[in-house]
C-alpha positions in Angstrom: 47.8 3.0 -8.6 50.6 0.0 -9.3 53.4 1.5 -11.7 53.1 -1.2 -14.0 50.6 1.0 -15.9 47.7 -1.5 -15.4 44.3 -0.1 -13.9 43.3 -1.0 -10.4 40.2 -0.8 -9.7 39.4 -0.3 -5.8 36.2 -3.1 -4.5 34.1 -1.3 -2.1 31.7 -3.6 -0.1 28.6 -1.5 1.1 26.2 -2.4 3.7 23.8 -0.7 5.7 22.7 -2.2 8.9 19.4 -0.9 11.2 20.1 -0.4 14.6 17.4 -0.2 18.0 15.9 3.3 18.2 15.9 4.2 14.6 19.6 4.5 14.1 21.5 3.4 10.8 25.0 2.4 10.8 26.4 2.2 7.0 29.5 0.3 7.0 32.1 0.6 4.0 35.1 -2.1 3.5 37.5 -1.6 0.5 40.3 -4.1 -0.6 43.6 -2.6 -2.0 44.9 -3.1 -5.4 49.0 -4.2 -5.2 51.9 -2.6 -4.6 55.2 -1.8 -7.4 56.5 -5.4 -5.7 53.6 -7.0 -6.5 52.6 -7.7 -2.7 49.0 -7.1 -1.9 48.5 -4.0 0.2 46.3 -4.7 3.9 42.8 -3.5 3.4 42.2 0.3 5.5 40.3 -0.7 8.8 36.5 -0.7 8.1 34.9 2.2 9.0 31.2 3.1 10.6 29.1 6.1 10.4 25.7 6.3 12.7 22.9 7.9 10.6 19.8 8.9 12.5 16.6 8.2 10.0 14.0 10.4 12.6 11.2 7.3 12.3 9.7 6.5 15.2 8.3 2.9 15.3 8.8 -0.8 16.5 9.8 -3.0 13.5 12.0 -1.6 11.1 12.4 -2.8 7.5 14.1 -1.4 4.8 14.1 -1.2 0.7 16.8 0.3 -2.1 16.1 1.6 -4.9 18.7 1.5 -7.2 16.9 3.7 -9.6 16.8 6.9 -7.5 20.2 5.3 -5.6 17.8 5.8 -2.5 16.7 3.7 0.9 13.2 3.4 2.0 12.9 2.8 5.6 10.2 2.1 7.7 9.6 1.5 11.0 6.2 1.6 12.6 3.4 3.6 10.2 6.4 5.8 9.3 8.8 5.6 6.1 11.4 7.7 5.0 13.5 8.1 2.2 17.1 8.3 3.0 19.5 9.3 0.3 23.8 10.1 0.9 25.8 12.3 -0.4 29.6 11.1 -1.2 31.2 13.6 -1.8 32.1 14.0 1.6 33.8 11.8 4.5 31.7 10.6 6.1 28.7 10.6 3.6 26.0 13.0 4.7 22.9 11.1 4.7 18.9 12.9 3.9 16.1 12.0 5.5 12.7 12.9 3.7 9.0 12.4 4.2 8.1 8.9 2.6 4.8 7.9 4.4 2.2 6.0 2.6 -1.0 7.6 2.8 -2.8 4.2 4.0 -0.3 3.9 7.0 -3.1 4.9 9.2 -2.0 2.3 12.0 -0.2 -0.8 12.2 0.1 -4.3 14.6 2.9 -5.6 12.0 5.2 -3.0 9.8 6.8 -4.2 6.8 8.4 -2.1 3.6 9.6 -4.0 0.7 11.1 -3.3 -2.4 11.2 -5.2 -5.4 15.0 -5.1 -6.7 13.9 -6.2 -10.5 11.3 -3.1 -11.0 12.5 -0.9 -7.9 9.1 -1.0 -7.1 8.2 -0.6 -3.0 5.7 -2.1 -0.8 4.6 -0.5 2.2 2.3 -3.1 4.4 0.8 -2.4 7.7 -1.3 -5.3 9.5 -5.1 -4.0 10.4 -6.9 -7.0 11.9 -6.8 -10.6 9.6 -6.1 -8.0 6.6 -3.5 -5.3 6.0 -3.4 -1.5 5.0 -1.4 -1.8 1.8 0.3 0.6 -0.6 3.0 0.6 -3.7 5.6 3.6 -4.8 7.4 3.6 -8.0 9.4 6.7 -6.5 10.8 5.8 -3.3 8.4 7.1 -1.7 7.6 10.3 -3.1 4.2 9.0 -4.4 1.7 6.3 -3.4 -0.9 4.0 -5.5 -3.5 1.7 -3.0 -3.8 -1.5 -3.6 -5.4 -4.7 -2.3 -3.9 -5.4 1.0 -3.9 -9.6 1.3 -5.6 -12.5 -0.3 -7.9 -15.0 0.4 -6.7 -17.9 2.6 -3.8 -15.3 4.3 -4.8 -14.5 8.1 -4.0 -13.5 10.3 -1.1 -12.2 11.8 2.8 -11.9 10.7 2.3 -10.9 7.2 5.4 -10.0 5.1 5.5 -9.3 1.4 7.9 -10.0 -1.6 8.1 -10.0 -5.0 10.5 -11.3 -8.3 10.1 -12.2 -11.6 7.7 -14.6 -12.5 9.2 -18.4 -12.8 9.2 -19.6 -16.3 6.5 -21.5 -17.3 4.7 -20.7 -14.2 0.8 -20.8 -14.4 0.3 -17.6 -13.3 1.9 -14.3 -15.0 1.5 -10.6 -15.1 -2.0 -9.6 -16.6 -0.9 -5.8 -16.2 1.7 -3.8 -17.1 4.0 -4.5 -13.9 6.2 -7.7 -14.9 6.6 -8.8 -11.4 4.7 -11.3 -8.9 4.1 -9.8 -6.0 3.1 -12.1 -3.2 1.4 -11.5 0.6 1.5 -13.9 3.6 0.6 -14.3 6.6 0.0 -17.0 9.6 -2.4 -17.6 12.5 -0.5 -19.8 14.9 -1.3 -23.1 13.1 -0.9 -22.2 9.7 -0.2 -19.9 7.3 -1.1 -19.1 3.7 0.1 -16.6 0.7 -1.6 -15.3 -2.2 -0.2 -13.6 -5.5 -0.4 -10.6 -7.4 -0.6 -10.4 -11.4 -1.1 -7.0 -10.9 1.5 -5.0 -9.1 0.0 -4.8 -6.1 -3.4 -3.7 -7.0 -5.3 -6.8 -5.9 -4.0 -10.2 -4.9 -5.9 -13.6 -6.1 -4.5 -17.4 -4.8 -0.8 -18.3 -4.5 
């Protein structure tokens, strides 16, 4: 704190990287307010902390929920929620069950979530479709849904989501605000359908 009497408030820059093997590093920066002479102070040396999230898989994806102030990482047909603790140095990280009950097997792994409605996606690849599922609890709970659309085969799928353009033909028909949309390629080309619903089924991009 400067003795001019002015609040400082210290910036913290935050981000979690995924390393091979299942490993997460989270990496925290800070920038220093000024000193009595007005000179501004060198940043402390960044610092890293290895966090071992126990899911065994190829592929790893990750989603925050900024609800719940918790990480849903998946790797393979495994998830788990992974939540810290601050109040100690280093933060001690959780690691909880977070598996989707239609992760049954997998030949592409992808979790998603949707920063607008904190909403994740949990997609595994089965054949030209996929095994699909939604949480609104980072990964507590699970609803099924539709797992691709028409015109998206066959391999590579990944899914995203955000609030509907303005104006845009189509829009939610549900109570989930959010377009949620599925693709995927077969070598040549690729295609992507939309959901209106959340998840629950997916019509034409």
């Amino acid at each position: 704190m400067a003795s001019t009497g002015r609040r400082h408030r210290r910036t913290a820059l935050i981000s979690i990287v995924f390393l091979v093997g299942g490993a997460a590093a989270l990496a925290v920066g800070a920038t220093s307010p000024a000193d009595a002479a007005g000179k501004t102070k060198p940043p402390p040396a960044d610092t890293y902390t290895v966090y071992r999230t126990t899911a065994d898989g190829g592929e790893p994806t990750i989603g925050f929920d900024t609800a719940r102030n918790a990480a849903v990482y998946g790797a393979g047909t495994d998830d788990k929620r992974l939540t810290w603790n601050d109040s100690t140095v280093p933060a001690t990280m959780t690691v909880a069950p977070a598996k989707a009950g239609t992760s049954l097997t997998t030949l592409d792994a992808i979790t998603f979530t949707d920063q607008h409605t904190n909403r994740t996606f949990v997609s595994q690849l089965a054949a030209a479709c996929s095994l699909f599922s939604f949480s609104d609890d980072a990964g507590a709970t699970y609803t099924p849904g539709q797992g691709c659309g028409v015109g998206t085969v066959l391999d590579h799928q990944t899914v995203g989501g955000g609030p509907f353009h303005a104006g845009a033909a189509l829009q939610a028909t549900g109570a989930y605000p959010d377009a949620v949309y599925y693709c995927a390629q077969d070598s040549f080309n690729g295609g992507c359908a939309t959901s209106t619903t959340g998840g629950l089924t997916f019509g034409p991009v």
